[in-house]
N, C-alpha and C positions, 0 to 999 in steps of 0.2 A: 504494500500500500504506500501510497504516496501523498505526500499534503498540500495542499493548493490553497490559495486563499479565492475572495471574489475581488477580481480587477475590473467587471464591466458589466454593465445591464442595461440591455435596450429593449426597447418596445417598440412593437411592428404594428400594421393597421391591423394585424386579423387576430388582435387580442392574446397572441403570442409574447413572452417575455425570453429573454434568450441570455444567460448568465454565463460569462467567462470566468473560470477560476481558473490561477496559474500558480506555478512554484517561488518560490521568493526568486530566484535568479532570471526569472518571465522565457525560460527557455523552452516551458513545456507548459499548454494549455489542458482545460475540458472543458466540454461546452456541454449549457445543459441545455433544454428547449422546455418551458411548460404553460400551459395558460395560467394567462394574466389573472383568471377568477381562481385558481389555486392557489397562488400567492392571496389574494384576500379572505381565502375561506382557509387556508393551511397556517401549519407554522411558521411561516415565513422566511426569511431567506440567511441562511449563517455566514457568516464573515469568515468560517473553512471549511473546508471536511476532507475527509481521506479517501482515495480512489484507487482505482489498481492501476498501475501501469501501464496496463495496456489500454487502459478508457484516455491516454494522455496523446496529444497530437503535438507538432513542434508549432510554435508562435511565428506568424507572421512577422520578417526580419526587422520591418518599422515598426513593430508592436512590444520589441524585449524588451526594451531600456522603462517605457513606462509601464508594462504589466511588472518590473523585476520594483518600480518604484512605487506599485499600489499594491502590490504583494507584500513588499516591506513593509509599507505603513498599515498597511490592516494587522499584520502580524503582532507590531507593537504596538496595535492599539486597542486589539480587542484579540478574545478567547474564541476559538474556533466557534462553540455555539452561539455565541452570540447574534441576536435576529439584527440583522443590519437591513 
């Protein structure tokens, strides 16, 4: 297992929410995909969690340096469960 933080979350027109978490060094991503009304009715969204290595893909090469700098800063700002 591997530990990712969340670097990114965007919202699409068709109610989809689409979450980047990556490694503190932003050299390896996961990408989640859930509806927007699951984040409202669920537990909402944690600031990390653990994955297997093989759910990991490599980060787009203009996207390390700031997923490696909001990977950092989530790290040392909040505890993996944390609903952010």
């Amino acid at each position: 297992m591997t530990h990712v933080w969340l670097v990114d979350r965007q919202f699409d027109s068709k109610g989809l929410v689409r979450l980047t978490y990556a490694t503190t060094d932003g050299e390896r991503v996961h990408i989640k995909e859930l509806a927007e009304r699951r984040l409202v009715m669920g537990d909402g969204v944690t600031a990390g969690r653990d994955v297997d290595g093989n759910a990991l893909g490599e980060t787009d090469p203009e996207d390390v340096e700031r997923f490696k700098r909001e990977a950092t800063r989530m790290a040392a700002e909040h505890d993996p469960d944390d609903t952010v």
